[in-house]
C-alpha positions as CSV (number, residue, x, y, z in Angstrom):
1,X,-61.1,144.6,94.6
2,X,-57.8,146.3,94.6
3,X,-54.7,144.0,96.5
4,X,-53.0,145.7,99.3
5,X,-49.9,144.2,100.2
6,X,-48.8,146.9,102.8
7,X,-52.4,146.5,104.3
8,X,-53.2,149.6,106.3
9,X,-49.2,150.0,107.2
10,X,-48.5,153.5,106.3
11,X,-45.3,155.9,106.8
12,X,-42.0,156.0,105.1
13,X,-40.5,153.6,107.9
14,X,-42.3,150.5,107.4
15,X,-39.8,148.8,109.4
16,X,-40.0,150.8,112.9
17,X,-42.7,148.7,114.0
18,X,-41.2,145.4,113.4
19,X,-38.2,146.7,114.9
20,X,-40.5,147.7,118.2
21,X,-41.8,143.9,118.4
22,X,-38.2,142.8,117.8
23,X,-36.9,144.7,120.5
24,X,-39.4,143.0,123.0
25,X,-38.2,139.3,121.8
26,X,-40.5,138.0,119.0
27,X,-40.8,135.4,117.2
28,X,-40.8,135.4,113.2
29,X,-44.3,133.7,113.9
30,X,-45.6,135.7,116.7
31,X,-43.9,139.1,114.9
32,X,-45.8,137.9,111.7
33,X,-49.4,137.3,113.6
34,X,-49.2,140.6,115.3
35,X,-48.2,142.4,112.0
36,X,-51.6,140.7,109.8
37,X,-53.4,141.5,112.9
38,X,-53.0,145.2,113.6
39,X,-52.0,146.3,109.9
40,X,-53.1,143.4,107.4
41,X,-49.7,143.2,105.7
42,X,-49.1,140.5,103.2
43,X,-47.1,137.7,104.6
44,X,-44.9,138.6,101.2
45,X,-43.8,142.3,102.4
46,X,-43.3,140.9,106.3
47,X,-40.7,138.4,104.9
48,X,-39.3,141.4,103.5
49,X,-39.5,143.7,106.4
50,X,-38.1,140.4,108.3
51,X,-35.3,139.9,106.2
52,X,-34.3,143.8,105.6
53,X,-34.4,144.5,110.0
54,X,-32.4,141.6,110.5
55,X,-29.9,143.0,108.4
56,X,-30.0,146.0,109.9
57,X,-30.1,144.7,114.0
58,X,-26.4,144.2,114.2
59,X,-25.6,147.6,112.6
60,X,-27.9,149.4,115.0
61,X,-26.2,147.5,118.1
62,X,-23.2,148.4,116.9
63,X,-23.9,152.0,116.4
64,X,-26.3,152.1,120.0
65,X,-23.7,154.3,122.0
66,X,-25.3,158.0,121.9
67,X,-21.5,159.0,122.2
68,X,-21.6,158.0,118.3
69,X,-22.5,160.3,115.7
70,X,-22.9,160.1,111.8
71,X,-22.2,163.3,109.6
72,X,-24.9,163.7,106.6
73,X,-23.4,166.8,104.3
74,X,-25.5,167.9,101.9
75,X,-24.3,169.7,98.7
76,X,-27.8,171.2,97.3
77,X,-26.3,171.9,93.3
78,X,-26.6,170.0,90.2
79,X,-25.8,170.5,86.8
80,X,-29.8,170.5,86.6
81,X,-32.5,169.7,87.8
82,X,-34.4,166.1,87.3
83,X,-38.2,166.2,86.0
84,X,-38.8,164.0,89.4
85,X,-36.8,165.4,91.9
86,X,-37.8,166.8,95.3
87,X,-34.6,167.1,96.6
88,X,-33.0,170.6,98.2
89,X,-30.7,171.5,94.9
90,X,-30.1,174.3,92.6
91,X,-29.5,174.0,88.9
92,X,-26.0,175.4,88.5
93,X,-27.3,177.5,85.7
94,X,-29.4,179.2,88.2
95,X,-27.6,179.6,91.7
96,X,-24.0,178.1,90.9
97,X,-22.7,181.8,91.4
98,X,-23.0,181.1,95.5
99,X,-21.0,177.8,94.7
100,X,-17.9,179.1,95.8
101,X,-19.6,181.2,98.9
102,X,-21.5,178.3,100.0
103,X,-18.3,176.0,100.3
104,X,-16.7,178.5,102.5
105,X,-19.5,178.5,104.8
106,X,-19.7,174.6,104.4
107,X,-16.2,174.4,105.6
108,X,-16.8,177.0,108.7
109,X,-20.0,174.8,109.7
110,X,-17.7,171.7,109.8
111,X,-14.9,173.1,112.1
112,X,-17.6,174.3,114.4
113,X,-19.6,171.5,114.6
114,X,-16.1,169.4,115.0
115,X,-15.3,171.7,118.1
116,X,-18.5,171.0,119.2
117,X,-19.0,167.3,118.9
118,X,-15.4,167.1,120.3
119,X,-15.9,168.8,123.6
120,X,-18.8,166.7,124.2
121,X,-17.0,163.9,124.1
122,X,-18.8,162.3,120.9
123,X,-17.0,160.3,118.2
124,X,-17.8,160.1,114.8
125,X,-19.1,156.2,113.2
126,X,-20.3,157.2,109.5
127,X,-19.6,160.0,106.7
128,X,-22.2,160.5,103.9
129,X,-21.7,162.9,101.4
130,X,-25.4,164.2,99.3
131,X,-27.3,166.5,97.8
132,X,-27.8,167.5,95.0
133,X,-24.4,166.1,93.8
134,X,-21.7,166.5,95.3
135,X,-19.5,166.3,92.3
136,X,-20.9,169.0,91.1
137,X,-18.7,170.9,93.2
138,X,-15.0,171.6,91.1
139,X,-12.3,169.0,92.1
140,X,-10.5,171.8,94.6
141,X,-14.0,172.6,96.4
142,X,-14.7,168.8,97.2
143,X,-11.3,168.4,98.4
144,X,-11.5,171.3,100.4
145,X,-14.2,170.2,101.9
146,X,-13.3,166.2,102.7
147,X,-10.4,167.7,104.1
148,X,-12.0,169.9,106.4
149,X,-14.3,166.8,107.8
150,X,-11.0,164.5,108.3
151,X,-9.8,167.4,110.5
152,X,-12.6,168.2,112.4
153,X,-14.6,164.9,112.7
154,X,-10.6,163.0,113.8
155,X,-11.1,158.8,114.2
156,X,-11.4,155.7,112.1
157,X,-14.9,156.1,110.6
158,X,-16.9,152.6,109.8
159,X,-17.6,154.4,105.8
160,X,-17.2,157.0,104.2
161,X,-19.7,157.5,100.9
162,X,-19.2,160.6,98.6
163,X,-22.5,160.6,95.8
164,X,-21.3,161.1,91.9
165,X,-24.8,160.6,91.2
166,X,-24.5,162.5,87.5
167,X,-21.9,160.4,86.0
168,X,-20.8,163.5,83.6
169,X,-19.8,165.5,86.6
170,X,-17.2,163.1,87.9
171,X,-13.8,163.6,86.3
172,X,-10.2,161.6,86.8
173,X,-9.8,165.0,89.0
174,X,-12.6,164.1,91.4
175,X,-12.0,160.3,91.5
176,X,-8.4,161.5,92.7
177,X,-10.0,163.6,95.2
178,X,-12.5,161.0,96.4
179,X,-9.7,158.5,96.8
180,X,-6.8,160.3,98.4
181,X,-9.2,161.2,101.7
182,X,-10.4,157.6,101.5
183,X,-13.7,157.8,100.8
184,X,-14.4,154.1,100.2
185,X,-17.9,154.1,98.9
186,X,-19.8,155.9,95.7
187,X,-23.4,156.0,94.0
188,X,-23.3,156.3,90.2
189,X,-26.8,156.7,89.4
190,X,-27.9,156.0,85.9
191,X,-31.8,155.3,86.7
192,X,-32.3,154.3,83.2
193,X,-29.5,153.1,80.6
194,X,-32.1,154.3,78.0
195,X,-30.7,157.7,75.9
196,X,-34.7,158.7,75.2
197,X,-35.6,158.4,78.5
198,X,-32.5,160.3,79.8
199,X,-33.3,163.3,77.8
200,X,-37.2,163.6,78.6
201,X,-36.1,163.1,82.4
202,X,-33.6,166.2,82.5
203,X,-30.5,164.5,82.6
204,X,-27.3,165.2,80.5
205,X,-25.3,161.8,80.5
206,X,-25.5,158.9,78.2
207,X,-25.4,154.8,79.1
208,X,-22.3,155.4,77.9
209,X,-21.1,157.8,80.4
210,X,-22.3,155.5,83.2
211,X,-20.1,152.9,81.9
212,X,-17.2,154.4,81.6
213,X,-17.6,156.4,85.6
214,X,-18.3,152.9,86.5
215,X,-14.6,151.9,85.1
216,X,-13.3,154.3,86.2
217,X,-14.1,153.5,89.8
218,X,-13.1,150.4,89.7
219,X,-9.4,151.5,88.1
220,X,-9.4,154.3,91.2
221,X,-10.0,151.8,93.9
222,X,-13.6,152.1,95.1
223,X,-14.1,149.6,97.3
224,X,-18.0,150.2,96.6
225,X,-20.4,151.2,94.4
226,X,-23.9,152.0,94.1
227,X,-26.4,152.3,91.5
228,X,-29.9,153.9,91.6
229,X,-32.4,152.8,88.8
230,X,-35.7,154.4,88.5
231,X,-39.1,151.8,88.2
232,X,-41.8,153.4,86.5
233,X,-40.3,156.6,84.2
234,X,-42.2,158.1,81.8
235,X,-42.5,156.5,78.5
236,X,-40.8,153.1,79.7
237,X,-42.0,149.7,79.6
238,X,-41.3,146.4,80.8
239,X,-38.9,145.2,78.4
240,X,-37.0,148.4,78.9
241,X,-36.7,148.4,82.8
242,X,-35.1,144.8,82.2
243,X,-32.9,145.8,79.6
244,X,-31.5,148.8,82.3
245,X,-31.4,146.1,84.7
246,X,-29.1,143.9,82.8
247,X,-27.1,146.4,81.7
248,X,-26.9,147.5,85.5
249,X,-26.4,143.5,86.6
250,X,-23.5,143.7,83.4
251,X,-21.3,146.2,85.8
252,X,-21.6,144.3,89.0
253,X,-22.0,147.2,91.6
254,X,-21.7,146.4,95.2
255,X,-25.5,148.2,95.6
256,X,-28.2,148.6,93.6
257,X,-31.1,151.0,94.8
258,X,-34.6,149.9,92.9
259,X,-36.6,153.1,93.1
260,X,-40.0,153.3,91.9
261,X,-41.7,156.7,90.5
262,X,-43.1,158.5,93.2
263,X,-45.5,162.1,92.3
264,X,-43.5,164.4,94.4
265,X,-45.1,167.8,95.2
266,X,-42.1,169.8,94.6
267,X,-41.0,168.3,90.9
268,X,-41.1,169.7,88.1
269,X,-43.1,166.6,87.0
270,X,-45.8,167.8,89.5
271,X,-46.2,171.2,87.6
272,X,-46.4,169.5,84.1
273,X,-47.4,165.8,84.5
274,X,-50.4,166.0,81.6
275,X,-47.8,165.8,79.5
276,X,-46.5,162.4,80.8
277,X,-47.6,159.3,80.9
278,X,-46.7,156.7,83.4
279,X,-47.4,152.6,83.6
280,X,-50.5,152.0,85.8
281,X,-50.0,150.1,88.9
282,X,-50.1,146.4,87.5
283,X,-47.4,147.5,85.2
284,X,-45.6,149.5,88.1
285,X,-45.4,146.0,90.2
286,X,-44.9,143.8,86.8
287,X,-41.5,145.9,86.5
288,X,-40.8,145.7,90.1
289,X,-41.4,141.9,90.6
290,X,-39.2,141.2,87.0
291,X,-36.1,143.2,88.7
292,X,-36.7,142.0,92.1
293,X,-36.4,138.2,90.2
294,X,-33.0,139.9,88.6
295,X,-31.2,140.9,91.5
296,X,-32.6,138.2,94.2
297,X,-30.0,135.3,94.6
298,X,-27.1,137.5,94.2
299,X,-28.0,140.3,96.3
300,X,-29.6,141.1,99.0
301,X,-32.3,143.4,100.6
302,X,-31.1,145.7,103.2
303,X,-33.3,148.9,103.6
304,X,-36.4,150.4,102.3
305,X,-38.6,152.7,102.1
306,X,-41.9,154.5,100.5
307,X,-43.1,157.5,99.7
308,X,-46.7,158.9,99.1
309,X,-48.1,158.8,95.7
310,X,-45.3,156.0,94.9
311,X,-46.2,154.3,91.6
312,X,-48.4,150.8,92.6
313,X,-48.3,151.5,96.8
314,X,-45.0,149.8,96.1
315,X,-41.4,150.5,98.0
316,X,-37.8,151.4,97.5
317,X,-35.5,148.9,98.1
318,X,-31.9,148.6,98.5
319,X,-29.9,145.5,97.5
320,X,-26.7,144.7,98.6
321,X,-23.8,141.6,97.7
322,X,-23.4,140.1,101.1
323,X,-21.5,142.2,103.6
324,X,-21.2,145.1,101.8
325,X,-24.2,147.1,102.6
326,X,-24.1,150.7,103.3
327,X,-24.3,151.6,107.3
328,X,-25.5,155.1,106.6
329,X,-28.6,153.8,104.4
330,X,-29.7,152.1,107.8
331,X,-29.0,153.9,110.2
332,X,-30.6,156.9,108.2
333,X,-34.2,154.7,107.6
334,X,-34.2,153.5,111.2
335,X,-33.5,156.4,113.4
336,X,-31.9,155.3,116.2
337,X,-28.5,156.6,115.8
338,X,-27.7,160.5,115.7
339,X,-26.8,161.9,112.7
340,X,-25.7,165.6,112.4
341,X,-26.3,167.3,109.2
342,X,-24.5,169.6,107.5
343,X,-25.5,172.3,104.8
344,X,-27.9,173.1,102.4
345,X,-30.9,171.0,103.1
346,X,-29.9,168.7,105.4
347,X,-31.3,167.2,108.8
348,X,-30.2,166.3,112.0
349,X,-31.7,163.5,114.1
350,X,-30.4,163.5,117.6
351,X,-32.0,160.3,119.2
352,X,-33.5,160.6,123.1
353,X,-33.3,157.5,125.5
354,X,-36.6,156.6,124.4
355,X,-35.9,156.6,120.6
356,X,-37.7,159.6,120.0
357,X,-36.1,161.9,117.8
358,X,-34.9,165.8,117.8
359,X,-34.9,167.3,114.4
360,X,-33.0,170.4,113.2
361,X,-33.3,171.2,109.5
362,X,-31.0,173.6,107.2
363,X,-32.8,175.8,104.4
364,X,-32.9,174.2,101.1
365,X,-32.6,177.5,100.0
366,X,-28.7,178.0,99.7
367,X,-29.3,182.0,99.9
368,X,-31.3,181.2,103.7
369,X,-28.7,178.8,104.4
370,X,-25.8,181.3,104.6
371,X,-27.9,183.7,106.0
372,X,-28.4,181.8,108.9
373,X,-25.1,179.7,109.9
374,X,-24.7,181.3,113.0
375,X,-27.9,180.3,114.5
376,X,-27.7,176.7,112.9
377,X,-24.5,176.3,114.8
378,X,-25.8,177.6,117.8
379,X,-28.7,175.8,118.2
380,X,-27.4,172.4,117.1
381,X,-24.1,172.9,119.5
382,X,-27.5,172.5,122.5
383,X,-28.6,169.5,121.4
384,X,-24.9,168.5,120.8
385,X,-24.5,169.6,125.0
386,X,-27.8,167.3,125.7
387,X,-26.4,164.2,124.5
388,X,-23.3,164.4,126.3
389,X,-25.7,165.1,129.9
C-alpha cells in the first residue's frame, strides 16, 4: 500500500486552507482534526503547514492594506536553457538579439505602470527581480532598468531581491549594479555542486563558480542570499545530494530553497526523458528527509510548494536563518497581497475583498510581449483603477 502524506490535499498552495481555518480562530488541535478529517494529511506535513503559515501570518498582516503593491519583473533570457525548466526564458543563443529591444520596452512598461499605481494612490511593499536570469542582462541594461523602478515605484520598500541564478553570469560589474540601487537580497542557485551533473542538466558553471559569486556577495554587501538545490537530478544519489548539501551548509546562505524534480510539460527533459533516469520515490524522500535533517535546527521553514508529477508526491520548501526570510516568497505562495508583474512572462495577482484573485499574464514569448505592451498597460492600469474604488 503506497503512504500518502499529503492525503487527498492537492494544488500548489497546500497552505490556503490552513490559512482559511486560521483565519476563523483555530486551534493547532482543532486545525489538525479538521485537516485528517477532510483531506487525510499526515500529522508530519500539518506540523509543517503549521509551522510554515505561522511564519507567514505576520507578513500577510503587515502587507493586508490593498493600497500595497509588490512588483514581480520578469527577465525571460538565459545563457541557456536547463534540461528541467518550465520557465518563460529564451536561450540567448536563440532570442538574445531582442535583448536590447526588450529592455527598452521593459523600462516604458515600468514608468507607466509607476504613473499608474501612483495616481491610484497605491504604494509599493516588495521588489522581486526573475526570469530567466536577470543577470543575463549586460551590467548597463540591469542598471537601467533598477533605475527606472526606483523612479517610478518612489518609497522605502520592505526588500528588494535581484536573481543571479547562473553564477557565471554575474560579474564585479553587476554586483556593483545590484548594490548601488540597494537591492539587498540575491539567489545564487547552484542546484547541485556536482560538475557531472551540471553538464548533463544544461548548465555552464562549475562548484567552483558558485563559490566564488558566493564571496563575492558577501565582499559587495549582500545583506542576503539564497541558494536553490535540486532533490532528485538525473544520475544523482544519496550520498551526492548530501555532499551538495554540505557544501551548500559550508557557505552559510541566509536561504536555502530544497527543490525536488518535478516532470514539467514544457522541459526539454519532457521531450527526451528515456534517456534519463531518475531515483524512485523511496529514494526521492530518502534524499529529502537526509537534507531536511541538514538544514533543521539552524534554519527554518518558511514557504512551500508542489508541483504535479513532483518526484515522491513530495514539496518544495524554503528554509530560512531566523528573521531573514524572503517577504516576496510569501506573499507570492499565499495570494493575498497584489502583486503587479512586469515583462516577459510574468503575472499579476490583484486580490478582491474576498481573497479571490484577478490574473493578468504577459507572453512568455518575448516577440508577443513587445507586440502587445500597449494593451498590457491598458488593461492592467483597470484593475490598477479598481483597487483604488
Amino acid at each position: 500500500m503506497t503512504v500518502k502524506p499529503w492525503g487527498n490535499l492537492v494544488g500548489v498552495r497546500p497552505t490556503k486552507p490552513l490559512h482559511s481555518l486560521l483565519d476563523r480562530g483555530l486551534s493547532y488541535e482543532d486545525a489538525l482534526e479538521a485537516m485528517q478529517g477532510r483531506y487525510g494529511i499526515s500529522r508530519d506535513k500539518f506540523d509543517l503547514l503549521w509551522q510554515v503559515a505561522n511564519t507567514a501570518r505576520p507578513v500577510l498582516a503587515e502587507s493586508s492594506d490593498p493600497a500595497l503593491f509588490s512588483v514581480y519583473v520578469g527577465i525571460p533570457f538565459c545563457p541557456s536553457r536547463c534540461l528541467y525548466c518550465s520557465f518563460p526564458s529564451h536561450s540567448l543563443t536563440d532570442l538574445g538579439k531582442y535583448r536590447s529591444q526588450f529592455v527598452e520596452s521593459l523600462i516604458h512598461e515600468i514608468s507607466e505602470t509607476g504613473r499608474q499605481t501612483a495616481a491610484a494612490g497605491m504604494r509599493p511593499f516588495t521588489v522581486y527581480i526573475g526570469g530567466g536570469t536577470p543577470t543575463a542582462l549586460e551590467p548597463e541594461e540591469l542598471n537601467r532598468v533598477l533605475t527606472s523602478l526606483r523612479e517610478s515605484f518612489p518609497g522605502v520598500w520592505r526588500e528588494f531581491t535581484v536573481e543571479a541564478g547562473r553564477p557565471e553570469t554575474i560579474t564585479d560589474d553587476h554586483f556593483q549594479v545590484i548594490k548601488q540601487n540597494g537591492v539587498e537580497r540575491i539567489s545564487i542557485n547552484p542546484q547541485t555542486m556536482h560538475s557531472s551533473t551540471l553538464a548533463l542538466i544544461g548548465r555552464k558553471h562549475s562548484p567552483d563558480d558558485v563559490i566564488s559569486a558566493v564571496k563575492k556577495a558577501r565582499n559587495y554587501g549582500i545583506e542576503i542570499v539564497n541558494m536553490d538545490v535540486i532533490i532528485g537530478l538525473p544520475g544523482e544519489d544519496a550520498g551526492m545530494v548530501e555532499e551538495t548539501a554540505n557544501q551548500i551548509l559550508a557557505l552559510q546562505p541566509e536561504n536555502i530553497t530544497m527543490h525536488v524534480f518535478a516532470r514539467k510539460r514544457a522541459s526539454r527533459f519532457n521531450d527526451q526523458q528515456i534517456a534519463y533516469s531518475l531515483p524512485d520515490a523511496s529514494e526521492a524522500t530518502e534524499m529529502h528527509s537526509k537534507v531536511t535533517e541538514m538544514v533543521n535546527g539552524t534554519y527554518q521553514p518558511y514557504y512551500l510548494y508542489r508541483q504535479r508529477d513532483i518526484l515522491g508526491g513530495l514539496e518544495n520548501i524554503g528554509y530560512t536563518l531566523p528573521d531573514h526570510q524572503c517577504l516576496y516568497n510569501i506573499l507570492m505562495i499565499e495570494e493575498r497581497h497584489n502583486i503587479i508583474g512586469l515583462g516577459g512572462g510574468a503575472t499579476s495577482k490583484f486580490v478582491t475583498q474576498d481573497v479571490s484573485l484577478t490574473n493578468i499574464s504577459t507572453p512568455k514569448d518575448v516577440r508577443i510581449y513587445l507586440e502587445r505592451i500597449p494593451q498590457l498597460i491598458e488593461r492592467r492600469g483597470v484593475e490598477i483603477i479598481k483597487q483604488a474604488d
